[in-house]
DRENLUM-563975 format. One line per field, with one value per residue: residue number from 1; x, y, z of N, C-alpha, C, O, CB in turn; residue in three letters. Coordinates in Angstrom, 2 decimals. Each point is the difference from the previous one (the first is absolute). Glycine has a CB too. Layout:
REM DRENLUM-563975
seq	c(NUM  ...)
nX	c(X  ...)
nY	c(Y  ...)
nZ	c(Z  ...)
caX	c(X  ...)
caY	c(Y  ...)
caZ	c(Z  ...)
cX	c(X  ...)
cY	c(Y  ...)
cZ	c(Z  ...)
oX	c(X  ...)
oY	c(Y  ...)
oZ	c(Z  ...)
cbX	c(X  ...)
cbY	c(Y  ...)
cbZ	c(Z  ...)
type	c(ALA  ...)
//
This chain:
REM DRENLUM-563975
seq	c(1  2  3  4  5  6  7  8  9  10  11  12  13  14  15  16  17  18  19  20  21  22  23  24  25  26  27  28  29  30  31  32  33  34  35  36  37  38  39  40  41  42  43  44  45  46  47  48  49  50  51  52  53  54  55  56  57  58  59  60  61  62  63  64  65  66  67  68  69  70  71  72  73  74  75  76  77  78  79  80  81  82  83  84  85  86  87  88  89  90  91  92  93  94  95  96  97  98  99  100  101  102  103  104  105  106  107  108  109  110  111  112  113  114  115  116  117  118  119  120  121  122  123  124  125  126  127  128  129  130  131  132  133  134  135  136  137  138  139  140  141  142  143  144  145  146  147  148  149  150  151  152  153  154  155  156  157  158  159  160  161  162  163  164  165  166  167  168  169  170  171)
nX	c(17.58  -2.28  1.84  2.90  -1.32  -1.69  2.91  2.01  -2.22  -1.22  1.87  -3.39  -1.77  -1.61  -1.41  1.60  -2.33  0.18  -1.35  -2.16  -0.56  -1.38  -0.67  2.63  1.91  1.23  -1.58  -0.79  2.71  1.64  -1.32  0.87  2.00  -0.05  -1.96  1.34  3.16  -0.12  -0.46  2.21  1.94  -0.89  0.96  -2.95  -2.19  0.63  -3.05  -0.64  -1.50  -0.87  0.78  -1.78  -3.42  -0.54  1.56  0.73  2.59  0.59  -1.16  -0.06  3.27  -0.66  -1.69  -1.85  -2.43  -1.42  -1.80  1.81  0.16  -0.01  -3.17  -0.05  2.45  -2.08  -2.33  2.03  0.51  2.20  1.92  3.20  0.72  -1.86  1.53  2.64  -0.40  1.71  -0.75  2.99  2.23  0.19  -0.26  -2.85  -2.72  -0.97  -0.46  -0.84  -1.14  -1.65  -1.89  -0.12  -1.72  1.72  0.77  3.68  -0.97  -0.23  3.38  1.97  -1.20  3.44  -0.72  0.25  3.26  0.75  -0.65  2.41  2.09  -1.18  -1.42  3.05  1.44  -0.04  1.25  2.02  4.06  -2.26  -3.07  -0.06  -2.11  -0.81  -1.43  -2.73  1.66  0.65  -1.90  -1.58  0.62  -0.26  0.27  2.82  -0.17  -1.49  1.63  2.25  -0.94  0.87  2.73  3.18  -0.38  -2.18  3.03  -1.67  -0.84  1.55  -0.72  3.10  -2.03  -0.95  0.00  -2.17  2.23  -2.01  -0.20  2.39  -1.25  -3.03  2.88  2.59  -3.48  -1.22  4.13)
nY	c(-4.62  0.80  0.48  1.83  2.09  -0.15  0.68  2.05  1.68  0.39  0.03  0.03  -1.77  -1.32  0.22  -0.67  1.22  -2.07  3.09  -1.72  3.22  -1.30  -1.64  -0.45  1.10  -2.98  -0.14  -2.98  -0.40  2.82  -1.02  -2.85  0.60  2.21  -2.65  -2.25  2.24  1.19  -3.19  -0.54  2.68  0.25  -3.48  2.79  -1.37  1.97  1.36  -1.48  1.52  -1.39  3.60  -2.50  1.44  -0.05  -2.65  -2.00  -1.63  0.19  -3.05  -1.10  -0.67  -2.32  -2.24  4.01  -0.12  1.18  -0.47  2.15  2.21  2.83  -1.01  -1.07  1.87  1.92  -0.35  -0.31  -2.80  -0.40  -0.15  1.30  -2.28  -0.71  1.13  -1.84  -1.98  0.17  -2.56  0.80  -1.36  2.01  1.99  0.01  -0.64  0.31  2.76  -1.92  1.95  -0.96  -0.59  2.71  0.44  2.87  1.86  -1.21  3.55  -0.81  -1.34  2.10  3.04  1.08  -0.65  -2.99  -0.24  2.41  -2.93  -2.56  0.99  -0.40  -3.03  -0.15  1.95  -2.71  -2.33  0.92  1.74  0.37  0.28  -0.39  2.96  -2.81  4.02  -0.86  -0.18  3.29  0.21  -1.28  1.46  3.43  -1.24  -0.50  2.09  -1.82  -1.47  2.81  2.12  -2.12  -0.72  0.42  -0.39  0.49  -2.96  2.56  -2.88  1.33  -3.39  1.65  0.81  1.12  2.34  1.76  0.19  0.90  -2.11  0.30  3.00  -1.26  -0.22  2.38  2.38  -2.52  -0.16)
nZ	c(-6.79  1.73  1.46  -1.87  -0.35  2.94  2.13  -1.32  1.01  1.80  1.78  0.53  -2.04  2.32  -2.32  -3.09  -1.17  -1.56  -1.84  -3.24  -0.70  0.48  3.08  -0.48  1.67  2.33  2.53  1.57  -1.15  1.22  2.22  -0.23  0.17  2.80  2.30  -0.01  0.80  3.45  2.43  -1.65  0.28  3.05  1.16  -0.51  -0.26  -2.78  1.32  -3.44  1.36  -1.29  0.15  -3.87  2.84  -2.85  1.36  2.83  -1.36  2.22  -1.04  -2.87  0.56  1.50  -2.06  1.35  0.14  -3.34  4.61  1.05  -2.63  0.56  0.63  3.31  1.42  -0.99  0.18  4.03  -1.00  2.57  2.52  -2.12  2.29  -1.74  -1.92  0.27  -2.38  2.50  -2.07  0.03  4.07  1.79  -3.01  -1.02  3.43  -2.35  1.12  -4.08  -1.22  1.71  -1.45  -2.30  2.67  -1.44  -3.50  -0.26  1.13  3.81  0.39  -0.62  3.37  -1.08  3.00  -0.49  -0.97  2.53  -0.15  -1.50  0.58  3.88  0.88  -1.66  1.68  0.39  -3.24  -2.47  -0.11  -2.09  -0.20  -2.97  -0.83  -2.71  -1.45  -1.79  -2.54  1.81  -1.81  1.12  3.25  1.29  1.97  -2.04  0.77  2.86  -0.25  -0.22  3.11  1.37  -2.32  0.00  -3.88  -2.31  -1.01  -2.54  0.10  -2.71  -0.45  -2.15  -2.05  2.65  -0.40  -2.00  -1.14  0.34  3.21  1.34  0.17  1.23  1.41  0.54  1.76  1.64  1.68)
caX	c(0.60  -1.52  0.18  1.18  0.10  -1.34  0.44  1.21  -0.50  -0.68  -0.02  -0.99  -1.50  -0.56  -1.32  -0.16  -1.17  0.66  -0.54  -0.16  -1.07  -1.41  0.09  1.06  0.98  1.13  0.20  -0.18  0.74  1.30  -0.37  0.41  1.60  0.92  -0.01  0.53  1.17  0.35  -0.06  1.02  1.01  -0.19  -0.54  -1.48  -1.42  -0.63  -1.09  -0.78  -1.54  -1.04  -1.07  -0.65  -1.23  -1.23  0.53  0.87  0.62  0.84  -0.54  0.40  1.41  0.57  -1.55  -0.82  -1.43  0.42  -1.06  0.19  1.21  -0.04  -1.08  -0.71  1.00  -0.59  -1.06  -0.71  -0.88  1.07  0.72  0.46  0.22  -0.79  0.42  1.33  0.29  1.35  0.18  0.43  1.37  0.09  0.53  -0.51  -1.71  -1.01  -1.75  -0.83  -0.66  -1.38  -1.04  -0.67  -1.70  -0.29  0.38  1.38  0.48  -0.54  0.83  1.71  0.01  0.98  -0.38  -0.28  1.54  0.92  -0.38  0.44  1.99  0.64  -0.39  0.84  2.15  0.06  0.16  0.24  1.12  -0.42  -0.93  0.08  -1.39  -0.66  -0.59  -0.74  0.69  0.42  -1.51  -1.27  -0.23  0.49  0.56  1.43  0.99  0.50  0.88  1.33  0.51  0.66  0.71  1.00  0.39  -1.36  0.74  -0.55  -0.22  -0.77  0.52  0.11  -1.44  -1.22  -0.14  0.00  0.20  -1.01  -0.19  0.78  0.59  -1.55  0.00  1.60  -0.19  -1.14  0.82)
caY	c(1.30  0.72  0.17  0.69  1.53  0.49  0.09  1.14  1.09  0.26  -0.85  0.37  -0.38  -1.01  -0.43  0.04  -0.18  -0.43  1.04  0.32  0.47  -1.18  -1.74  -0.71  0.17  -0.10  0.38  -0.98  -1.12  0.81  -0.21  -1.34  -0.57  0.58  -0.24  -1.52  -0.01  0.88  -1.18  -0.61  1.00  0.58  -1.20  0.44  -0.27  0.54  0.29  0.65  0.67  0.26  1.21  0.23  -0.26  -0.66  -0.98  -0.68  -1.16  -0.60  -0.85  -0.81  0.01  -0.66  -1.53  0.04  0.59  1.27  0.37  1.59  0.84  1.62  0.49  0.00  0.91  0.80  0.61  -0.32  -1.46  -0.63  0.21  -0.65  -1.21  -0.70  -0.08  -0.13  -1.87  -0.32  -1.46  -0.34  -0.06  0.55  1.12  1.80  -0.03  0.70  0.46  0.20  0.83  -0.19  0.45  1.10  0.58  1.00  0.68  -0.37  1.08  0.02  -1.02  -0.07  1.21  0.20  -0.22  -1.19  -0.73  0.51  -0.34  -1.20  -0.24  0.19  -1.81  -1.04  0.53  -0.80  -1.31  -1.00  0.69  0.98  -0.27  -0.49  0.46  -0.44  0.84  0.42  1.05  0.97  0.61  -0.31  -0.31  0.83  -0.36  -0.13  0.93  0.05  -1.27  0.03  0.96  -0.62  -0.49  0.73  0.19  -0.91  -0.62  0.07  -1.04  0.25  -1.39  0.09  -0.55  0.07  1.40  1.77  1.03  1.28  -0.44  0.21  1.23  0.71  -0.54  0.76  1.38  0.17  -0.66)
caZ	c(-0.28  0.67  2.08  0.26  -0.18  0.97  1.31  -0.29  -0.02  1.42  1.56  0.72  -0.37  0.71  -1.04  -1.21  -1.08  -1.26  -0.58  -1.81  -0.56  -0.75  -0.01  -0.58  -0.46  0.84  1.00  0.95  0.34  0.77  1.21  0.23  -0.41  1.15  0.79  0.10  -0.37  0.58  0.97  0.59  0.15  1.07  1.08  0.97  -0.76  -1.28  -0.03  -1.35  -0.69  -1.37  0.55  -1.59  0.34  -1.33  -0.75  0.35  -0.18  1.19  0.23  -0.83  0.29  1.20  0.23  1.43  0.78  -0.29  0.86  1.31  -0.54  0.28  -0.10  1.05  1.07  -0.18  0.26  1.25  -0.32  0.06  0.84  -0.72  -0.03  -0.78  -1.57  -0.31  -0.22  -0.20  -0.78  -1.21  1.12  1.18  -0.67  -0.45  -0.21  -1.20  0.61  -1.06  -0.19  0.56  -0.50  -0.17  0.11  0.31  -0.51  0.19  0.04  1.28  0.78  -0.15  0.29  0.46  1.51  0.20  0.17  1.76  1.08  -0.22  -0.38  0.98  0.62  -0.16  0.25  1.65  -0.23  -1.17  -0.15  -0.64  -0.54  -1.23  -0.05  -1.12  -0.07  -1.35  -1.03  0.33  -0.79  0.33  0.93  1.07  1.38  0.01  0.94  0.97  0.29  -0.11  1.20  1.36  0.44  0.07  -1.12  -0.96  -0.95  -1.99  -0.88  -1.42  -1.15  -1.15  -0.82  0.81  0.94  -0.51  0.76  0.30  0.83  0.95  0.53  1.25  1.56  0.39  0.36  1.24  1.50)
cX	c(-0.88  0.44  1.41  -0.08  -1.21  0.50  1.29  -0.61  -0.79  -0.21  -1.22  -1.30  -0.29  -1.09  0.14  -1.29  0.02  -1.10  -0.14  -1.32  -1.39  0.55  0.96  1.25  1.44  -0.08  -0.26  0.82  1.40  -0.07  0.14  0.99  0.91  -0.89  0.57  1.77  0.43  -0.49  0.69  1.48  0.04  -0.10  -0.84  -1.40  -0.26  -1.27  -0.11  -0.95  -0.21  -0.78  -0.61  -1.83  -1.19  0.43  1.12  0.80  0.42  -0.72  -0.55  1.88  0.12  -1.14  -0.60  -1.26  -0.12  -1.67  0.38  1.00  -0.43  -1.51  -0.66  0.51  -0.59  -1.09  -0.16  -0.57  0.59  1.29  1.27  0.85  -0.48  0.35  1.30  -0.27  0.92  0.86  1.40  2.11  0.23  0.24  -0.68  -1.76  -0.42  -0.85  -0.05  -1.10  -1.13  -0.97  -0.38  -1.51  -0.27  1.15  1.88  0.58  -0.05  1.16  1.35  -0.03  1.70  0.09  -0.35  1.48  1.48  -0.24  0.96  1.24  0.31  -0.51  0.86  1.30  0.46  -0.01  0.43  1.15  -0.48  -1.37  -0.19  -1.37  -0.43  -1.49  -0.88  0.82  -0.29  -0.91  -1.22  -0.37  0.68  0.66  1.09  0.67  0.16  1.03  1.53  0.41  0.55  0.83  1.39  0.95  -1.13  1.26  -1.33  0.25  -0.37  0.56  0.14  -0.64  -0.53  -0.60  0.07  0.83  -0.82  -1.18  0.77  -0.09  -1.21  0.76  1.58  -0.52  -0.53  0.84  0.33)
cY	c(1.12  0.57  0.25  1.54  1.02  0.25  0.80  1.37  0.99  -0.39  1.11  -0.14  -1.63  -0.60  0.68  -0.15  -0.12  0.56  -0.47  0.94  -0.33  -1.16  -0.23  0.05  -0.08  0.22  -0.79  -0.93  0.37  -0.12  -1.31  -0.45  0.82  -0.22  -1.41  0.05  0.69  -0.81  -0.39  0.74  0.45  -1.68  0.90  0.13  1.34  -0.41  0.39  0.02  0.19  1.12  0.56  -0.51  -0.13  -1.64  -1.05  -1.44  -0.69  -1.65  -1.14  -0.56  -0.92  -1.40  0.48  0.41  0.97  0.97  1.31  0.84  1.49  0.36  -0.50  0.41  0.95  0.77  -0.52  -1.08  -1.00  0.35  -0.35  -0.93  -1.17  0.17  -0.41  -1.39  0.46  -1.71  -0.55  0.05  1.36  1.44  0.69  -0.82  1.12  0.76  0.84  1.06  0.44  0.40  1.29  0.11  1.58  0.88  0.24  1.38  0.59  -0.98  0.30  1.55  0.49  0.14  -1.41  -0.96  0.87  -1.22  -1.81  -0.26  0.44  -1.10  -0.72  0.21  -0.96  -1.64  -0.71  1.69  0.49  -0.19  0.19  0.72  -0.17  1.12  -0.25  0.84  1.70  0.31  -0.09  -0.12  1.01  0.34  -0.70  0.39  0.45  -0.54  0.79  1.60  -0.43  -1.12  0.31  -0.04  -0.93  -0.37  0.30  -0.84  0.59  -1.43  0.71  -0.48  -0.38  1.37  1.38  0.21  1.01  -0.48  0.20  1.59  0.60  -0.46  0.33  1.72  -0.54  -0.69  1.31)
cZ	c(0.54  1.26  -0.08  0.05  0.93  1.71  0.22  0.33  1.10  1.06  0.52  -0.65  0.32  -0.44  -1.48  -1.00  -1.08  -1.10  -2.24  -0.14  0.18  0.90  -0.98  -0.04  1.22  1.56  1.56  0.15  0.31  1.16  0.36  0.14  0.94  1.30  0.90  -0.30  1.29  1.78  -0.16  -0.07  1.09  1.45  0.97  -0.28  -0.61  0.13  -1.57  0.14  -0.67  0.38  -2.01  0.48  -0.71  -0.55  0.60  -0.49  0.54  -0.07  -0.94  -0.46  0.83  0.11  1.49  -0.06  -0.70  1.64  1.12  -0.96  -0.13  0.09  1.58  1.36  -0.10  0.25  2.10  0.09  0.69  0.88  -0.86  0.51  -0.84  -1.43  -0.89  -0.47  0.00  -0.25  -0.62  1.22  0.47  -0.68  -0.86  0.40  -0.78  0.41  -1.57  -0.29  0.84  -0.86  -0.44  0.59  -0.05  -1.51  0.59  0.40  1.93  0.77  0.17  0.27  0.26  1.58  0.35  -0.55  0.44  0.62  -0.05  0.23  1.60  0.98  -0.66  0.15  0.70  -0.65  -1.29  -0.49  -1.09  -0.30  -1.23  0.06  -1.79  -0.29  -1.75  -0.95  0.18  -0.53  0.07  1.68  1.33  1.53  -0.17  0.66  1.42  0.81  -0.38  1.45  1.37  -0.29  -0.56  -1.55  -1.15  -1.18  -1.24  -0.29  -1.41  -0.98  -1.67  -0.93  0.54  0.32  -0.54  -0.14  0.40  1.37  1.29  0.47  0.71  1.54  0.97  0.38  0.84  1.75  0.21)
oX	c(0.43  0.25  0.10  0.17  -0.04  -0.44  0.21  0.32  0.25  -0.97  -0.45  -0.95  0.62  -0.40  0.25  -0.48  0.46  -1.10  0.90  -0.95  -0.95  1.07  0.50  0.67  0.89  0.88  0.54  0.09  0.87  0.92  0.76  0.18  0.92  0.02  0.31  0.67  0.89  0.42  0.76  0.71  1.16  0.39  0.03  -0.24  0.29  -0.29  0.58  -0.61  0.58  -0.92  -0.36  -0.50  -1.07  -0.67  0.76  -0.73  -0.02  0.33  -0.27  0.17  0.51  -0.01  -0.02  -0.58  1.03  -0.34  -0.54  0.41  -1.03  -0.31  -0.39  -0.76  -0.86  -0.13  -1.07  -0.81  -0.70  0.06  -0.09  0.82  0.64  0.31  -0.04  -0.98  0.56  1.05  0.42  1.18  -0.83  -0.34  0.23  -0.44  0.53  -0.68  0.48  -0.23  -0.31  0.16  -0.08  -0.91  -1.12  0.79  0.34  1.00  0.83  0.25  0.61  0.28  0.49  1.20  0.57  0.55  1.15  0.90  0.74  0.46  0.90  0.96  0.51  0.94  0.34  0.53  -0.08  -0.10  -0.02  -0.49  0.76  -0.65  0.26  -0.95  0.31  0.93  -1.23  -1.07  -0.72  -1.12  0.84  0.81  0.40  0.73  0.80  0.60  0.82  0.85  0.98  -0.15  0.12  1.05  -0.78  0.91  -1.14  1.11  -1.05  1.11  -0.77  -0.20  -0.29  -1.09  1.04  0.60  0.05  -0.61  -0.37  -0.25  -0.04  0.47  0.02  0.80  0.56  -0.42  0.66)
oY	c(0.92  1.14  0.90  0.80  1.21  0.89  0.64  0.68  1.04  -0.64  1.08  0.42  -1.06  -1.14  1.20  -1.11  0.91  -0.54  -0.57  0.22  0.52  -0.06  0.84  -0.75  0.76  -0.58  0.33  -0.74  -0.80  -0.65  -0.09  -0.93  -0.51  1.14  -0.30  -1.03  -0.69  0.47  0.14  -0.79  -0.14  -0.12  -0.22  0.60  0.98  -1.18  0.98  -1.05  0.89  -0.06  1.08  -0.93  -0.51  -0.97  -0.54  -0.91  -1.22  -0.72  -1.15  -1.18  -0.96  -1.03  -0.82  0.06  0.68  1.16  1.10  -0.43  0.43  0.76  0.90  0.04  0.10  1.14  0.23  -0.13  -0.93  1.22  -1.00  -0.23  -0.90  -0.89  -0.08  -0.68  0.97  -0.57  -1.16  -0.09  0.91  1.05  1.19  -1.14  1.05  -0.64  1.02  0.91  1.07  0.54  0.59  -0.62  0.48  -0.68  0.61  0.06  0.75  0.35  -0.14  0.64  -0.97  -0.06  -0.37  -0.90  -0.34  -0.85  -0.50  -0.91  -0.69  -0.37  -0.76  -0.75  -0.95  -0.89  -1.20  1.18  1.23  -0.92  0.96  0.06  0.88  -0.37  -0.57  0.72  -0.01  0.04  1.00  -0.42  -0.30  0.79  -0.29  -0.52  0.80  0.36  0.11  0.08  0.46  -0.97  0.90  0.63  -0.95  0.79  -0.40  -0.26  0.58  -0.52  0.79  -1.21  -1.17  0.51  0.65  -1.05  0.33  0.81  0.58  0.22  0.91  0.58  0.05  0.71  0.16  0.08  0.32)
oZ	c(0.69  0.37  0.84  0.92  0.25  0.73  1.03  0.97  0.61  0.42  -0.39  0.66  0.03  0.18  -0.13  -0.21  -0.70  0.16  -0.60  0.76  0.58  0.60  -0.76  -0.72  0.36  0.65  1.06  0.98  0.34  0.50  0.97  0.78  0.64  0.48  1.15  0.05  0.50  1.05  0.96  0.60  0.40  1.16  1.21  -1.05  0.68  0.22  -0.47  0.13  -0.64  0.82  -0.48  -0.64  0.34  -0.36  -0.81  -0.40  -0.21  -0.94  0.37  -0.32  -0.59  0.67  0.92  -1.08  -0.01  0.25  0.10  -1.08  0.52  0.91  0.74  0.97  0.87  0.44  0.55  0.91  0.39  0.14  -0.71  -0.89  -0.54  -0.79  -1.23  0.27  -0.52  0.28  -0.02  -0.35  -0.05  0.53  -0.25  -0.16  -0.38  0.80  -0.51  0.80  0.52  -1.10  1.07  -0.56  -0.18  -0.65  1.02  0.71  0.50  1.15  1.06  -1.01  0.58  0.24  1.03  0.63  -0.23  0.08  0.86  0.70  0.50  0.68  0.82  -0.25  -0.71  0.66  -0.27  0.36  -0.08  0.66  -0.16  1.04  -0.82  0.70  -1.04  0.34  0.10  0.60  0.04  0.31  0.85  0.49  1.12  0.85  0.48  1.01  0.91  0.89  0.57  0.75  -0.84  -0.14  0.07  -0.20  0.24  0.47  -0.25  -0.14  -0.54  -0.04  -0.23  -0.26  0.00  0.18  1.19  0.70  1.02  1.18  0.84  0.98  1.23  0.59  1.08  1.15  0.99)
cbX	c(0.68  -2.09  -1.87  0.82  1.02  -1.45  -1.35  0.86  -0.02  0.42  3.58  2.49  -0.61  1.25  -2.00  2.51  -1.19  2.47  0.53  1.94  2.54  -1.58  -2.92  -2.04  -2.65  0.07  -0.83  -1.88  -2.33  -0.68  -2.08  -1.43  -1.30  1.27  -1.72  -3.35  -1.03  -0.65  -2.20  -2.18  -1.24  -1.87  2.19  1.71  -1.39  2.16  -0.77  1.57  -0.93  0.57  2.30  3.36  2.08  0.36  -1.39  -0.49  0.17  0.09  0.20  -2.78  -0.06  1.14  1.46  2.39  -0.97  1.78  -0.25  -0.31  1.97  2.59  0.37  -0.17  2.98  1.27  -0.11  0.51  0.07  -1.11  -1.52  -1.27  -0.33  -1.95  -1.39  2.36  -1.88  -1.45  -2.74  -3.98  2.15  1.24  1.40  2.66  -1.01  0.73  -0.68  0.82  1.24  0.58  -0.19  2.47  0.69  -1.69  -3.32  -0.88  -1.68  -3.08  -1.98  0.61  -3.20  -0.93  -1.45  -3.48  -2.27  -1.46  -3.60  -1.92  -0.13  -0.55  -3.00  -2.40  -0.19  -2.37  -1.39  -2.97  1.79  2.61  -1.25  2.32  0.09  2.07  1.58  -3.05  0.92  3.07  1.76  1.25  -1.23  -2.07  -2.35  -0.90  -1.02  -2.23  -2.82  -0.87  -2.61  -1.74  -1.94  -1.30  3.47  -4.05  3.00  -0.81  0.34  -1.09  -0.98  1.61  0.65  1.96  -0.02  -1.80  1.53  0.74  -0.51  1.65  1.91  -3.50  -1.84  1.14  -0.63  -2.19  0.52)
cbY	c(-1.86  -2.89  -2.91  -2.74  -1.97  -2.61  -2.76  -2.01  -2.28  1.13  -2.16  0.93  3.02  2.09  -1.27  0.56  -0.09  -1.81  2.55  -2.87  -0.31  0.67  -1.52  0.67  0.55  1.24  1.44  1.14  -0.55  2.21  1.80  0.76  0.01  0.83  2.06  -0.12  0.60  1.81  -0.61  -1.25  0.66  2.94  -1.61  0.49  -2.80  1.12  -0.42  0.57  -0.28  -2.38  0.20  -0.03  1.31  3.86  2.28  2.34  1.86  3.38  2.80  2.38  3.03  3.64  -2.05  0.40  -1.20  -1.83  -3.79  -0.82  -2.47  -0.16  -0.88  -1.55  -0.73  -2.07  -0.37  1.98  1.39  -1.61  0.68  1.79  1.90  1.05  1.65  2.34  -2.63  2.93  1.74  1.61  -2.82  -3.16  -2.14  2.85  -2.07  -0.97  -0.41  -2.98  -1.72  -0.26  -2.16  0.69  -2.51  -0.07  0.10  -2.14  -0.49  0.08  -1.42  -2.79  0.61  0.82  2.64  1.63  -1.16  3.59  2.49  0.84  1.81  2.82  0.69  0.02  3.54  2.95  1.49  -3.63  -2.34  1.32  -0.81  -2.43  1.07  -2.47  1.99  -0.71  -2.12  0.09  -1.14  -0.75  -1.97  -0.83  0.25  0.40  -0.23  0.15  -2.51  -1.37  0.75  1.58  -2.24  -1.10  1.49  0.89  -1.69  1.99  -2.10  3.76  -3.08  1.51  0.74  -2.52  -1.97  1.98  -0.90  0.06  -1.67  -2.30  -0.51  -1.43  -2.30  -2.46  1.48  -0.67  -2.89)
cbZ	c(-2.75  -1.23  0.59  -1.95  -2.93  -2.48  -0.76  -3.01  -2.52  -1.44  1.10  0.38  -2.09  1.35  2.31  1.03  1.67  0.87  3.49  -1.72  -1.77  -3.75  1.30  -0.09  -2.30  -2.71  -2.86  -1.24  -1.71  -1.78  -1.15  -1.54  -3.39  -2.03  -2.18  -1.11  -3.18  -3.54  -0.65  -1.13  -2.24  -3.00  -1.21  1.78  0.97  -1.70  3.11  -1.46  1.37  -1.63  3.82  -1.43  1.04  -0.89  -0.84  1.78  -0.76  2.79  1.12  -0.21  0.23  0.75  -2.11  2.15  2.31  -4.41  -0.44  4.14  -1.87  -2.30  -3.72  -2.31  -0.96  -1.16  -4.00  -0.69  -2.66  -2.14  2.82  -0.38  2.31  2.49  1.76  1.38  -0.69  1.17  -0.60  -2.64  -1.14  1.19  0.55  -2.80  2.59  -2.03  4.13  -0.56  -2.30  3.17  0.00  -1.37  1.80  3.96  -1.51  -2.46  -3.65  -1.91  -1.83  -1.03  0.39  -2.48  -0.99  -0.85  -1.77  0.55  -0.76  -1.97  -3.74  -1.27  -0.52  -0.96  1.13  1.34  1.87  -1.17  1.15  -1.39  1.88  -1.49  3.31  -0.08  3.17  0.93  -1.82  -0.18  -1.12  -2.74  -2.35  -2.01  -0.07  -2.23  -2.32  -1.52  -1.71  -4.42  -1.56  0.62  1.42  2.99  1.16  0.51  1.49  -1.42  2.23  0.28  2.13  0.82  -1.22  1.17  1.53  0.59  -1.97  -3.81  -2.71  -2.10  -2.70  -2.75  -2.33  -2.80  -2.67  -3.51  -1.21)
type	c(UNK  UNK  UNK  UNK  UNK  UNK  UNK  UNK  UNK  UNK  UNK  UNK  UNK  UNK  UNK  UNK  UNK  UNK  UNK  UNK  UNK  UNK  UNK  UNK  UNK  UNK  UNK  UNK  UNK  UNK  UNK  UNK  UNK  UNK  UNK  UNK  UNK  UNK  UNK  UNK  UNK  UNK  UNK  UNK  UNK  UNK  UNK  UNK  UNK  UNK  UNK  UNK  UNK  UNK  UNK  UNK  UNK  UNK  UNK  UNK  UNK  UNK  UNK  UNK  UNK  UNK  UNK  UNK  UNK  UNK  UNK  UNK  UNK  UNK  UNK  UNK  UNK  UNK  UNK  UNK  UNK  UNK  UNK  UNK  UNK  UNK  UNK  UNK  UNK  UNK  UNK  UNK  UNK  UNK  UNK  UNK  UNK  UNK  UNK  UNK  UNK  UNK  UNK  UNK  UNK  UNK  UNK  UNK  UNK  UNK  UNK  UNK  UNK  UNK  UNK  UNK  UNK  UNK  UNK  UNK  UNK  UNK  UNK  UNK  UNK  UNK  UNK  UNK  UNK  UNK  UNK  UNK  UNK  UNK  UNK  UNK  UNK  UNK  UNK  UNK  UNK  UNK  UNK  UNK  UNK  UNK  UNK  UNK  UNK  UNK  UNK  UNK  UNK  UNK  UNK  UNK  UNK  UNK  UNK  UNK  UNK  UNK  UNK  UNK  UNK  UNK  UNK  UNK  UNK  UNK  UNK)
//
């Protein structure tokens, strides 16, 4: 129902950022599920990114590498060919978190993911963006600025409100 009402709605999007308050509350495994859903509905490869760089899951999710990925694209460590998996087939790959060494706030720049989403246009229909929680984690909002829509996660008897309505001001 997610990806129905997501592809009805917003034609022409291409990247999505899957967005919450706090941890827990849903949001890696939204990203999981609409990427893997919106692959097979489309039949075109789907790009998910773990860009939760304190805390990543992706790669626990899928049983993979958590070694190359955003962090080492980023910092210049890595090439992203190198960093992509595409283990899991033709229709969706992963570029995980990777490794932290550097200050996540220095990596997820809004220029630096210009630079990204527009290298993966040309190759994947859509992209899926698995993000840190909004509040604790500022560089969120670079991630969601560039891109062409952000989905809210809030879980029931979970999720603030007052929480929610921070993070609905700071999007």
């Amino acid at each position: 129902a997610l990806r129905a009402n997501l592809l009805f709605k917003l034609e022409g999007v291409r990247s999505i950022a899957v967005v919450s308050a706090m941890s827990s509350e849903g949001k890696s495994s939204v990203a999981s599920q609409l990427a893997i859903s919106l692959a097979k509905v489309s039949q075109a490869t789907v790009l998910l990114i773990d860009a939760d760089l304190r805390s990543p899951d992706q790669h626990d999710l899928f049983g993979l590498s958590n070694e190359l990925g955003m962090c080492s694209l980023l910092s210049g460590q890595a090439t992203l060919q190198n960093c992509i998996d595409k283990s899991l087939g033709d229709l969706l790959h992963v570029l995980p978190a990777g490794r932290l060494t550097s200050n996540p706030h220095n990596l997820l720049t809004k220029d630096n993911m210009k630079r990204l989403l527009q290298e993966l246009d040309s190759t994947y229909r859509y992209v899926v963006i698995d993000t840190a929680p909004v509040l604790p984690a500022a560089e969120t909002l670079s991630v969601t600025s560039t891109c062409d829509a952000t989905l809210f996660c809030a879980m029931r008897d979970v999720s603030r409100s007052d929480h929610v309505f921070r993070t609905l001001r700071r999007l």
